[in-house]
Every structure is written in C-alpha cells, then in structure tokens.
PDB file with SEQRES, HELIX, SHEET and CRYST1 records, atoms N, CA, C and O in Angstrom:
SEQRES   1 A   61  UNK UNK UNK UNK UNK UNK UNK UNK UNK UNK UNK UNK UNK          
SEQRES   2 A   61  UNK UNK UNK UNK UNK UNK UNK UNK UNK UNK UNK UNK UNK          
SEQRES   3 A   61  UNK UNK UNK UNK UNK UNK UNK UNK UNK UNK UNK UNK UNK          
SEQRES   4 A   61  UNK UNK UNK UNK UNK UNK UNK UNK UNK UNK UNK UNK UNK          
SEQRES   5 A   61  UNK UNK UNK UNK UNK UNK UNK UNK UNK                          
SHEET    1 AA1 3 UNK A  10  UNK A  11  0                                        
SHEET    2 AA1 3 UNK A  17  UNK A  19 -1                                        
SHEET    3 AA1 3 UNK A  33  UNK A  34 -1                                        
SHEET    1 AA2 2 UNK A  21  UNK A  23  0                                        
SHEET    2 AA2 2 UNK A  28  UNK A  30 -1                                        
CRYST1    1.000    1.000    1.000  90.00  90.00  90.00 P 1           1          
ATOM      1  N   UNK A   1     -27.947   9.824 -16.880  1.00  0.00           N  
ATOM      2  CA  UNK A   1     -29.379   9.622 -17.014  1.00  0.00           C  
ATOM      3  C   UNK A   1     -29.920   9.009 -15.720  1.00  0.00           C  
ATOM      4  O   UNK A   1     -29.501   7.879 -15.469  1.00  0.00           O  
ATOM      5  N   UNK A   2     -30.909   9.645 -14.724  1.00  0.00           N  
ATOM      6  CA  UNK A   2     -31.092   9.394 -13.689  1.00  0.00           C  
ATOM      7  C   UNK A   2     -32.371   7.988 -13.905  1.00  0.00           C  
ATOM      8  O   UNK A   2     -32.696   7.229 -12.991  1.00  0.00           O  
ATOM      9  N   UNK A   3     -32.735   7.953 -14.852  1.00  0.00           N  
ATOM     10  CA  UNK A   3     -33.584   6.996 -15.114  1.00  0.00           C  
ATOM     11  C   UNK A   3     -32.817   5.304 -16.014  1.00  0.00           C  
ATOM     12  O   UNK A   3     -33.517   4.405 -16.479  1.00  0.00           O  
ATOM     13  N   UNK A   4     -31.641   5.329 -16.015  1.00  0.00           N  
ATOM     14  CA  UNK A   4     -31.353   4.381 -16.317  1.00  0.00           C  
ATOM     15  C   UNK A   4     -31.120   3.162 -15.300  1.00  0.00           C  
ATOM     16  O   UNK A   4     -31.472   3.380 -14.141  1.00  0.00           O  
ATOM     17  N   UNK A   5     -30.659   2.110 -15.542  1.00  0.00           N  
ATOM     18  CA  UNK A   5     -30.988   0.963 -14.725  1.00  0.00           C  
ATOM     19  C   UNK A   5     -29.161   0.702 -14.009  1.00  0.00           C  
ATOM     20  O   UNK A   5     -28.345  -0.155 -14.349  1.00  0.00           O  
ATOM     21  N   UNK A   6     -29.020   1.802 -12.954  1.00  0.00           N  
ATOM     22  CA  UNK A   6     -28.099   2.458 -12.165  1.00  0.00           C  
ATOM     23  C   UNK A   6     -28.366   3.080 -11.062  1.00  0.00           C  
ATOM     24  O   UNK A   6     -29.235   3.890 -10.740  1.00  0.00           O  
ATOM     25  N   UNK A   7     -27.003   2.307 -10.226  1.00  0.00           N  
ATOM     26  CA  UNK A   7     -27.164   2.842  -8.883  1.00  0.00           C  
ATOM     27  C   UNK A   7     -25.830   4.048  -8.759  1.00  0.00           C  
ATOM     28  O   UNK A   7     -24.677   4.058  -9.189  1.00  0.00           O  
ATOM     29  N   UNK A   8     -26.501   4.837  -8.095  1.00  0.00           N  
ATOM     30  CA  UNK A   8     -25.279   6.053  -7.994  1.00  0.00           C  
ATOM     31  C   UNK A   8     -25.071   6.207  -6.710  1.00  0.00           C  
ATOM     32  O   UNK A   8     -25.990   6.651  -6.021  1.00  0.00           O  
ATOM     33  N   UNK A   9     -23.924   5.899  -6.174  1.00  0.00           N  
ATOM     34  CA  UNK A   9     -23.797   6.124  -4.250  1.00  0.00           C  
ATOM     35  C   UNK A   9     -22.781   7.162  -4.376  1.00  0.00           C  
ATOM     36  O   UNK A   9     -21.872   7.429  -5.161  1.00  0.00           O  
ATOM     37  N   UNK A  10     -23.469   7.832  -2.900  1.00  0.00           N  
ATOM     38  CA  UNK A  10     -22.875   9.260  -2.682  1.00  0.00           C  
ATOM     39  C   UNK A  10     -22.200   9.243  -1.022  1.00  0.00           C  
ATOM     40  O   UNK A  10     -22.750   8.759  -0.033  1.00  0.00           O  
ATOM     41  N   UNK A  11     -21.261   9.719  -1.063  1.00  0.00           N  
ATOM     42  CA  UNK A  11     -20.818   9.391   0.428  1.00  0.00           C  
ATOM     43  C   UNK A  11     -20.662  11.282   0.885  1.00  0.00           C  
ATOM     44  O   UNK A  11     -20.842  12.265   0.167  1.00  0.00           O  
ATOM     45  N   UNK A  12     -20.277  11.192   2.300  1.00  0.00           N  
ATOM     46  CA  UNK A  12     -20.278  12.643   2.837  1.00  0.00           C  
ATOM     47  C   UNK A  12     -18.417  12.535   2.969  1.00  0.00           C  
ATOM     48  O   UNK A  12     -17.675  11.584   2.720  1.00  0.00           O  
ATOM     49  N   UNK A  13     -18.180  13.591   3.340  1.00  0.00           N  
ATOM     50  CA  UNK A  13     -16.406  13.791   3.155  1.00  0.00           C  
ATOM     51  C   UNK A  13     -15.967  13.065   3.874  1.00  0.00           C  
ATOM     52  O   UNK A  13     -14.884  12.701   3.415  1.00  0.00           O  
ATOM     53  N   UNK A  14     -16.222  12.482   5.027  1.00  0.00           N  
ATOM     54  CA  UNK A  14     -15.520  11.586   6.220  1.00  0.00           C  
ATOM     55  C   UNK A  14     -15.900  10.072   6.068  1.00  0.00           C  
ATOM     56  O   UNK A  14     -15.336   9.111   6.592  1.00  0.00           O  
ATOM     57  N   UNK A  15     -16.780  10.077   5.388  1.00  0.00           N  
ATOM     58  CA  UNK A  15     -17.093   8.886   4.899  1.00  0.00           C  
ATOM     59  C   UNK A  15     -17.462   7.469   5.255  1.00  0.00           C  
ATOM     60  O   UNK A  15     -17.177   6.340   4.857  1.00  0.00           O  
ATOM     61  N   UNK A  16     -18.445   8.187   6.454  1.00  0.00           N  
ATOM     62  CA  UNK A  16     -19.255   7.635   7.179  1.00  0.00           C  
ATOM     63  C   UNK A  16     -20.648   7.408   7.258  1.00  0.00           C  
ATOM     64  O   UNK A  16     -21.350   6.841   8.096  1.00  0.00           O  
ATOM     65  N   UNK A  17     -20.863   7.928   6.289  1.00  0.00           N  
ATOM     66  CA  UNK A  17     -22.589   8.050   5.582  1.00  0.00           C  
ATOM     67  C   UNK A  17     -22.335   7.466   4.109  1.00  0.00           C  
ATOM     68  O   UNK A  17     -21.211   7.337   3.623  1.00  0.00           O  
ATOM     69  N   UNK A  18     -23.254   7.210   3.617  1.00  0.00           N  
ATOM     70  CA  UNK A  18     -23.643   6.905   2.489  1.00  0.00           C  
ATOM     71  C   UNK A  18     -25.256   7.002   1.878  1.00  0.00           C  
ATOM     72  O   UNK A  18     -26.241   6.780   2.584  1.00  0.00           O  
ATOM     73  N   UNK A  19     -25.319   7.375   0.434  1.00  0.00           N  
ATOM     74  CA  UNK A  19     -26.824   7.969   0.155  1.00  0.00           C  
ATOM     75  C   UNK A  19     -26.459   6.667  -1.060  1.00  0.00           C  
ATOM     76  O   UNK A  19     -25.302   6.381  -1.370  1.00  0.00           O  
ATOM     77  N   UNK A  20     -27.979   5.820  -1.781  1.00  0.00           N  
ATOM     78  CA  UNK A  20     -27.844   5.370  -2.962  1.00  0.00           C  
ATOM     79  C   UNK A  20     -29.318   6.098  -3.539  1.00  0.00           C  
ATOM     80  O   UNK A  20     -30.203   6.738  -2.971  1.00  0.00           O  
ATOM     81  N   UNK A  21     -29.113   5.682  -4.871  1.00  0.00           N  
ATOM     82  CA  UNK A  21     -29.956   6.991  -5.641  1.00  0.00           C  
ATOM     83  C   UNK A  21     -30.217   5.855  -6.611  1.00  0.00           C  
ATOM     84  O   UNK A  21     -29.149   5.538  -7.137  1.00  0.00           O  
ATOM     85  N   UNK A  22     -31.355   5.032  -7.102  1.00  0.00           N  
ATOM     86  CA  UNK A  22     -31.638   4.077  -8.202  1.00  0.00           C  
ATOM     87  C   UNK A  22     -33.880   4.382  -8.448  1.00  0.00           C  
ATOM     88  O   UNK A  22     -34.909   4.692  -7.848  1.00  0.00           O  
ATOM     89  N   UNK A  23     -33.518   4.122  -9.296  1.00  0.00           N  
ATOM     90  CA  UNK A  23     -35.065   4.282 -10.271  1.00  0.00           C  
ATOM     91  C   UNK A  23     -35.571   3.058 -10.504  1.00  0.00           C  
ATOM     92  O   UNK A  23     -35.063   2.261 -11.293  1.00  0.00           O  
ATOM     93  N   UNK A  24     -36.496   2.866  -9.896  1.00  0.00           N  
ATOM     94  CA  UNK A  24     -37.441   1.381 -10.551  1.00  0.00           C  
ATOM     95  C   UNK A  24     -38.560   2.314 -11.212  1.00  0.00           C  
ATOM     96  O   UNK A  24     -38.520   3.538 -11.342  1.00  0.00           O  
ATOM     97  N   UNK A  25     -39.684   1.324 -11.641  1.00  0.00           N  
ATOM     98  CA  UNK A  25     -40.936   1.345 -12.247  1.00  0.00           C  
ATOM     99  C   UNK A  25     -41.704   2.448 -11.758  1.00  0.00           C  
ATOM    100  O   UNK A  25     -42.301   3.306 -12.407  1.00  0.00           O  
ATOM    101  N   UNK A  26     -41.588   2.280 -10.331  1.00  0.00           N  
ATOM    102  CA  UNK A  26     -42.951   3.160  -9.567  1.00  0.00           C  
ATOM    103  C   UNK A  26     -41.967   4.544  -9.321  1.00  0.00           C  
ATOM    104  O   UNK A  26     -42.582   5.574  -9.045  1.00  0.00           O  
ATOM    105  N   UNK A  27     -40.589   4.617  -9.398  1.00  0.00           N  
ATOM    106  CA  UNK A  27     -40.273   5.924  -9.090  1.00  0.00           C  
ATOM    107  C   UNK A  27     -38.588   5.824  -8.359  1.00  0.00           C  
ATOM    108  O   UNK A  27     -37.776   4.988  -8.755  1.00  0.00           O  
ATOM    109  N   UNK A  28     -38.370   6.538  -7.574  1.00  0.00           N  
ATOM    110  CA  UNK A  28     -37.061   6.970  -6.993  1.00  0.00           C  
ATOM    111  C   UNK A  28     -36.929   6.425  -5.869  1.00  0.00           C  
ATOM    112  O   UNK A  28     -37.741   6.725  -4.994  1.00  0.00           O  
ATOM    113  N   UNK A  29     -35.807   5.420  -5.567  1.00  0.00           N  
ATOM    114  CA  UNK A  29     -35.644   4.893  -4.218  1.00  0.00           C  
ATOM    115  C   UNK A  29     -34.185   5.509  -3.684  1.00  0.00           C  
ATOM    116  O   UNK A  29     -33.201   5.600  -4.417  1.00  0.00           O  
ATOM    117  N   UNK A  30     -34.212   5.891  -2.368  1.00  0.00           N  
ATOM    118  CA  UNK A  30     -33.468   6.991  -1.845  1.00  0.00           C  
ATOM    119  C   UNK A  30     -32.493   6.037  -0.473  1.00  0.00           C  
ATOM    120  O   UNK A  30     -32.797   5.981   0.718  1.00  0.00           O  
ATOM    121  N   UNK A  31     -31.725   5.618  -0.917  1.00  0.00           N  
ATOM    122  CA  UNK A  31     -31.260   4.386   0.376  1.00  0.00           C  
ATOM    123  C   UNK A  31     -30.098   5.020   1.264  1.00  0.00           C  
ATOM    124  O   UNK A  31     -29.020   5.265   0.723  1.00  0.00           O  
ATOM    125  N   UNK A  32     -30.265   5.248   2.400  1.00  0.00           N  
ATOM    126  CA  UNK A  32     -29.217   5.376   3.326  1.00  0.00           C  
ATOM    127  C   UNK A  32     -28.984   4.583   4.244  1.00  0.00           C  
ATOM    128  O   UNK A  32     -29.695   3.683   4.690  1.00  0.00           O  
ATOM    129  N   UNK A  33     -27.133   5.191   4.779  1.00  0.00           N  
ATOM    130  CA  UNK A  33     -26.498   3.972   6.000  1.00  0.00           C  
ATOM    131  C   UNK A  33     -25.819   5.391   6.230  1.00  0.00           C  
ATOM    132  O   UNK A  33     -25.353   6.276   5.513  1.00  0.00           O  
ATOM    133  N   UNK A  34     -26.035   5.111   7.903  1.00  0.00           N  
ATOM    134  CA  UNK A  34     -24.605   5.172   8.620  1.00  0.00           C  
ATOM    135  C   UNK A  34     -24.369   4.419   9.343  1.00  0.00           C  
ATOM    136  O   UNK A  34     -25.157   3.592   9.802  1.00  0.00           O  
ATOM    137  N   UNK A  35     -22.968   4.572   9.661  1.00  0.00           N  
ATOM    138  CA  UNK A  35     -21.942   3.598  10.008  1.00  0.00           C  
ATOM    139  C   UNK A  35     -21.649   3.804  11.919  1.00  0.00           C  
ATOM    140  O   UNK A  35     -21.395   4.848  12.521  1.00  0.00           O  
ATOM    141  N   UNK A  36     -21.779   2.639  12.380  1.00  0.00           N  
ATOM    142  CA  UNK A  36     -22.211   2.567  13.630  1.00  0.00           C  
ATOM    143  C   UNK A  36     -20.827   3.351  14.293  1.00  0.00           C  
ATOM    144  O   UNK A  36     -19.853   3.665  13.609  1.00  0.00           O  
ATOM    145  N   UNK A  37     -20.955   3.604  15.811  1.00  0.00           N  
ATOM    146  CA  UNK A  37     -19.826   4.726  16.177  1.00  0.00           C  
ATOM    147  C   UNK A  37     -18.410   4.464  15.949  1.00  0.00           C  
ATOM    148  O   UNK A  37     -17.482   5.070  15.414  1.00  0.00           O  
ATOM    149  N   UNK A  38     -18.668   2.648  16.915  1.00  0.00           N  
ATOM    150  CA  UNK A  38     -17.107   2.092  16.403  1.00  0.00           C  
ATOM    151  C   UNK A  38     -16.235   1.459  14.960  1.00  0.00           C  
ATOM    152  O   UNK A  38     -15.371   0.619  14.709  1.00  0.00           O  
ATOM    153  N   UNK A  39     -16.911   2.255  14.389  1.00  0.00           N  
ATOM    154  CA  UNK A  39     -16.527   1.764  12.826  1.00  0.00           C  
ATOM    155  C   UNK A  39     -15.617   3.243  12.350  1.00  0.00           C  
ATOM    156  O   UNK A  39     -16.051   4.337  12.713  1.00  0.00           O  
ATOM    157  N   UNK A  40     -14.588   3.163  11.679  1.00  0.00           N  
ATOM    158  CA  UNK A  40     -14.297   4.623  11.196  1.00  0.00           C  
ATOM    159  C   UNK A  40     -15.102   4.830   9.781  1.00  0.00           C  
ATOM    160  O   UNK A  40     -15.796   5.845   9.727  1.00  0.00           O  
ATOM    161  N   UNK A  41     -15.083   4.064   8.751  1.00  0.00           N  
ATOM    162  CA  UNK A  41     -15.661   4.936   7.159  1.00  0.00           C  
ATOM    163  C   UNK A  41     -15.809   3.326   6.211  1.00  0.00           C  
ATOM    164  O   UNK A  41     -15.509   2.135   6.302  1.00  0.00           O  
ATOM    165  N   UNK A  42     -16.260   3.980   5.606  1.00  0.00           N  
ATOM    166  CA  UNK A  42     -16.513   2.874   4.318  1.00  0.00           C  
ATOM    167  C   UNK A  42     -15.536   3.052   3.818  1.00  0.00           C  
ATOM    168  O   UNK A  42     -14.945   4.130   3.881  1.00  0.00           O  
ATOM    169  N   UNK A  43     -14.907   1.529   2.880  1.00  0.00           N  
ATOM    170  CA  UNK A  43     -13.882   1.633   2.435  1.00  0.00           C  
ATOM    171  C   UNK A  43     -14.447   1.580   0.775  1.00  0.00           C  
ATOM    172  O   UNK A  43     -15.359   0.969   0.218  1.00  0.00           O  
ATOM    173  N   UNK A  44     -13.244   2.701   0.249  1.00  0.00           N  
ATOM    174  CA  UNK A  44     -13.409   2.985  -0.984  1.00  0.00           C  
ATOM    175  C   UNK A  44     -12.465   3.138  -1.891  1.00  0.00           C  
ATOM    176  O   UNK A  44     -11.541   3.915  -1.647  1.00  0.00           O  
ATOM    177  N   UNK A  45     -12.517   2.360  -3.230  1.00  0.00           N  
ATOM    178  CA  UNK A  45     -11.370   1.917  -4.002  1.00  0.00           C  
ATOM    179  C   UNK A  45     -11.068   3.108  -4.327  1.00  0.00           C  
ATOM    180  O   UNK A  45     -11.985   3.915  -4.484  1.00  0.00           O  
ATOM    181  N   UNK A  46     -10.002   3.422  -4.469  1.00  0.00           N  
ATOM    182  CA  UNK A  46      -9.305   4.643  -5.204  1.00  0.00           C  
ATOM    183  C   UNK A  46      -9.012   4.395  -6.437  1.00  0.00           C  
ATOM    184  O   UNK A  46      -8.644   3.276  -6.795  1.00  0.00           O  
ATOM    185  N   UNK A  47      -9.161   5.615  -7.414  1.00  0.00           N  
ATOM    186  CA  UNK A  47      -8.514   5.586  -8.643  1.00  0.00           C  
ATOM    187  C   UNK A  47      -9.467   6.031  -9.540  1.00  0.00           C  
ATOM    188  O   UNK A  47     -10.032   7.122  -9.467  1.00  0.00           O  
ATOM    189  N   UNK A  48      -9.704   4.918 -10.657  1.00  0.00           N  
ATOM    190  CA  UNK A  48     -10.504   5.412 -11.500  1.00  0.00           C  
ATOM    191  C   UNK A  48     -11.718   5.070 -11.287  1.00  0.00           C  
ATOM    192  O   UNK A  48     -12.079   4.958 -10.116  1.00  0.00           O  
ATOM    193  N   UNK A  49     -12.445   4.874 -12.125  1.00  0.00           N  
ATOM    194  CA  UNK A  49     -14.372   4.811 -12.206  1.00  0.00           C  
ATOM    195  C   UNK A  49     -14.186   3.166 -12.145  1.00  0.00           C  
ATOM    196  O   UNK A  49     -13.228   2.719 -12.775  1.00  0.00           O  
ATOM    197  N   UNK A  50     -15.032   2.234 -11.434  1.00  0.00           N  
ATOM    198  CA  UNK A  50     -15.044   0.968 -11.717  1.00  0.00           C  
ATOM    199  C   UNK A  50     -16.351   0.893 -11.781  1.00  0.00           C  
ATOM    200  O   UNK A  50     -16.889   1.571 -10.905  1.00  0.00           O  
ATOM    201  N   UNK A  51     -17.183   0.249 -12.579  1.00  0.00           N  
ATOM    202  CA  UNK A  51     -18.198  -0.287 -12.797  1.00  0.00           C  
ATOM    203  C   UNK A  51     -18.381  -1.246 -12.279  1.00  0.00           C  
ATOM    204  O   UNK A  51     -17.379  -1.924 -12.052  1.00  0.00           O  
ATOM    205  N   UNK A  52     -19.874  -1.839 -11.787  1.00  0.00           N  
ATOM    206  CA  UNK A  52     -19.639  -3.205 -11.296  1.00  0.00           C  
ATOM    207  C   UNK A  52     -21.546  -3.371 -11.601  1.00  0.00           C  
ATOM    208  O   UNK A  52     -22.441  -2.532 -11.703  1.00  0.00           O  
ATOM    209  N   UNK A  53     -21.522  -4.695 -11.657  1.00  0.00           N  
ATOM    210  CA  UNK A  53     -23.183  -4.921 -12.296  1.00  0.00           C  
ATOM    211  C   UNK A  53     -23.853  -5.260 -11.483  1.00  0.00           C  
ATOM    212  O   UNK A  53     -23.270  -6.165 -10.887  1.00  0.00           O  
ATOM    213  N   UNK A  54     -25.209  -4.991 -10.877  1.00  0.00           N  
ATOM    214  CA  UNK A  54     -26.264  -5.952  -9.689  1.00  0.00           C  
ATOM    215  C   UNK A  54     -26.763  -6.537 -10.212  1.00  0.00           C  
ATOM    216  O   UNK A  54     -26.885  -6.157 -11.377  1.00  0.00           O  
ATOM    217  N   UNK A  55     -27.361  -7.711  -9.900  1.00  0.00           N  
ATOM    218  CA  UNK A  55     -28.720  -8.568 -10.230  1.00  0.00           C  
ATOM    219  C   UNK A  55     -29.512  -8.896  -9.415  1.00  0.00           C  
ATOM    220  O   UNK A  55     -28.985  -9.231  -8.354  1.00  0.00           O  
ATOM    221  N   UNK A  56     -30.751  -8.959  -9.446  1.00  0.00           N  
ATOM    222  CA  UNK A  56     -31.784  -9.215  -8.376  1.00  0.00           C  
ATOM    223  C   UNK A  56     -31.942 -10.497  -8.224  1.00  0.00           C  
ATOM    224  O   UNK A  56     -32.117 -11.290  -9.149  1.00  0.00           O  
ATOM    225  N   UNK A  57     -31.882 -10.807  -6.877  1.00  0.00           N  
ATOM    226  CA  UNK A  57     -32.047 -11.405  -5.852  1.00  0.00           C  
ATOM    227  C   UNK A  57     -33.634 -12.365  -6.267  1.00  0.00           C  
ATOM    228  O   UNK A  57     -34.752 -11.860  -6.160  1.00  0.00           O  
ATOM    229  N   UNK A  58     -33.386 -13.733  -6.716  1.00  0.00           N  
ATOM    230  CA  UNK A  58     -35.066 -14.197  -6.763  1.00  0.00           C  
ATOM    231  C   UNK A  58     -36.166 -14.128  -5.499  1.00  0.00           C  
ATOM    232  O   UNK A  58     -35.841 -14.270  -4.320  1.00  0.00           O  
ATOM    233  N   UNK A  59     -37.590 -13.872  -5.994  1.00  0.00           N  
ATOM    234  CA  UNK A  59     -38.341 -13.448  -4.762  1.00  0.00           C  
ATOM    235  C   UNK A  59     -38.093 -14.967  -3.704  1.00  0.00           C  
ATOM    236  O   UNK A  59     -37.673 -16.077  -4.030  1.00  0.00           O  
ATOM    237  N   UNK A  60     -38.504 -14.492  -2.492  1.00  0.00           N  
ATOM    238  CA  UNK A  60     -38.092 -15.218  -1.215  1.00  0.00           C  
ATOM    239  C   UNK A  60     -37.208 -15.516  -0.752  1.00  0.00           C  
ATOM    240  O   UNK A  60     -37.193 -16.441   0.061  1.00  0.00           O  
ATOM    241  N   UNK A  61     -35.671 -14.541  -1.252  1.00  0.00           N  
ATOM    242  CA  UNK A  61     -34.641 -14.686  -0.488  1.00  0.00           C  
ATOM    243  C   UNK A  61     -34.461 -13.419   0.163  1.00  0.00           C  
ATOM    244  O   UNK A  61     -33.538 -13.262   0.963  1.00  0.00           O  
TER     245      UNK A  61                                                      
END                                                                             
C-alpha cells in the first residue's frame, strides 16, 4: 500500500544510488542520494526482510 505510513528504498544494481518513496498528507515525497566518487556502495544487510520503525524528529531540530 503506497499510502501507508512507510518508507520503501530502492537502490540501482551497483549500489551507489538510492531512491526513498514515502507519502505524507500533501502527497509523495521522492528522496534521492548518490554516493560521492570515493565511496564504493551503500551497505546492505543481507538476508531476509528487516523492518525497522522511524519517528519524527521534534520541530527545531
């Protein structure tokens, strides 16, 4: 459900980019990174699905 209160990150095969994909109130926020030259990839747990929870940040930090 693209409207639930979830972030979905998408990486490219080399794994040096990254896309996040999350829904607030007003609509679709579309977040990207890449990874500066001397860096090789984001590191990424292998295996199964891990869940993990965010919480927002109180205003003025």
């Amino acid at each position: 459900d693209p409207f639930a209160r979830a972030v979905y990150v998408f990486s490219n095969q080399r794994r040096d980019r990254i896309k996040m994909l999350l829904w607030d109130r007003n609509g679709f926020w579309l977040l990207m990174n890449q990874l500066a030259s001397y860096y090789n990839s984001f590191s990424w747990i292998r295996g199964s699905w891990i869940l993990r929870s965010l919480s927002p940040l109180p205003r003025g930090q």
